[in-house]
C-alpha positions in Angstrom: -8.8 -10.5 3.7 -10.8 -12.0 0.9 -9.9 -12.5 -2.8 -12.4 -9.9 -4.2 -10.2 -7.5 -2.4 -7.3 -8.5 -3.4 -8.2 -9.8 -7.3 -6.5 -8.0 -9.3 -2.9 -8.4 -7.9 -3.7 -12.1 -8.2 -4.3 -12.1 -11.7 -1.5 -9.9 -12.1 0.6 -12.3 -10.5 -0.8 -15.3 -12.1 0.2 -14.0 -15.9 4.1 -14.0 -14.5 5.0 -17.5 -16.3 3.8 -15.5 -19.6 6.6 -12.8 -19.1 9.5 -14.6 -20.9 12.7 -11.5 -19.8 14.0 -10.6 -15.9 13.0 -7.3 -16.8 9.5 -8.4 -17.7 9.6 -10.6 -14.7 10.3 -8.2 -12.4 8.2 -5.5 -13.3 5.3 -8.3 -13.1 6.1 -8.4 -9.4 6.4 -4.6 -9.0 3.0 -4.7 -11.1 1.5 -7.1 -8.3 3.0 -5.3 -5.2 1.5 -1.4 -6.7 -2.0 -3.7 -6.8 -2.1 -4.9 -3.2 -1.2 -1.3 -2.2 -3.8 0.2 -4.0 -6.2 -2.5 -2.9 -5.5 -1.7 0.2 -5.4 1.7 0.1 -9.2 2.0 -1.8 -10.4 -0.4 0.9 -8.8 1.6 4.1 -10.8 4.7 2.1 -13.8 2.9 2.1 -13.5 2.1 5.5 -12.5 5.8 6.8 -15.8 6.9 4.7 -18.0 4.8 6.3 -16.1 6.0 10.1 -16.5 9.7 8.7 -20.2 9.5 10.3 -18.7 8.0 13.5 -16.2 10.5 13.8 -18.7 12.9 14.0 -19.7 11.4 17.2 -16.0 11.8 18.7 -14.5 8.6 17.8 -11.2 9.1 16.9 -10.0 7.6 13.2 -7.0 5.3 13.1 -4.4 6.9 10.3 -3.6 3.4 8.4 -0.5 2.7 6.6 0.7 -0.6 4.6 3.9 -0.9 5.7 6.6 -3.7 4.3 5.5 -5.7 7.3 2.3 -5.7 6.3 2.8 -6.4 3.1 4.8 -9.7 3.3 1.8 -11.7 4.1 -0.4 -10.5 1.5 2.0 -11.0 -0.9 1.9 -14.6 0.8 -1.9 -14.7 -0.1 -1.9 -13.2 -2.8 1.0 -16.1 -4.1 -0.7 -19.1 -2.7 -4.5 -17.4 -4.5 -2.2 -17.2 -7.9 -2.6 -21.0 -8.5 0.1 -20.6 -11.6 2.6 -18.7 -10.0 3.4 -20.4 -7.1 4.5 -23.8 -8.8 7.0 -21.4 -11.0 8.3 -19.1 -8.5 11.6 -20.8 -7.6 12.1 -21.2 -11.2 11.4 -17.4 -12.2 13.4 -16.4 -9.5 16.1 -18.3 -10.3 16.0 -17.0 -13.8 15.9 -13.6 -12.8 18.8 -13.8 -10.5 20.8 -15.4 -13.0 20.7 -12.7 -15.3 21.9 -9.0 -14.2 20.2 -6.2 -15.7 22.3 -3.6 -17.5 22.2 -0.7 -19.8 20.7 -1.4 -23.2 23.6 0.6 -25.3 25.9 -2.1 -23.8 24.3 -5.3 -24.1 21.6 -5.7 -27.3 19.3 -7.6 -25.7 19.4 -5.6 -22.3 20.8 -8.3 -20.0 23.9 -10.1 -19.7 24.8 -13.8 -18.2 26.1 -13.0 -14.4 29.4 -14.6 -14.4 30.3 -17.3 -11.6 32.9 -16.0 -8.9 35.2 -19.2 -8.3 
């Protein structure tokens, strides 16, 4: 796996300290995970292209999928290449968790303090 592959979910991923709402945070993330997808998607496409010519020979083609545990360690890489995010993360996802999304005619601002249970 090499960075041009994966490039654009890293800079995706490295803008996430910019994003100042959970809301904003979050969809950052989602932003970065649809990116590794489609990475990998264009470059399993590439691949099945190239192994068109071979198939004509009677090799069989793999059907590739990205499943979730496939996609836990490139989120991994894709963190540790995002030389920004990965000093923030605990803090971001500390923020986010501290703040519970809810609907925007019922809160002005779109998000409302969790309240401790104690």
């Amino acid at each position: 796996m090499s960075e041009q592959l994966l490039g654009e979910a890293i800079g995706k991923l490295s803008v996430l300290d910019q994003h100042k709402t959970p809301l904003d945070k979050c969809q950052c993330v989602q932003d970065t995970l649809s990116a590794i997808a489609m990475s990998i998607s264009m470059h399993n496409d590439k691949r099945s292209s190239s192994a068109a010519s071979s198939a004509a020979s009677g090799t069989k083609k793999a059907d590739a999928s990205l499943t979730t545990d496939d996609m836990i360690p490139l989120l991994a890489f894709v963190l540790i290449r995002a030389k920004d995010a990965h000093s923030s993360l605990r803090t971001n996802l500390l923020y986010t968790k501290e703040f519970l999304l809810t609907d925007q005619t019922s809160s002005p601002l779109g998000c409302v303090k969790k309240k401790n249970k104690r």
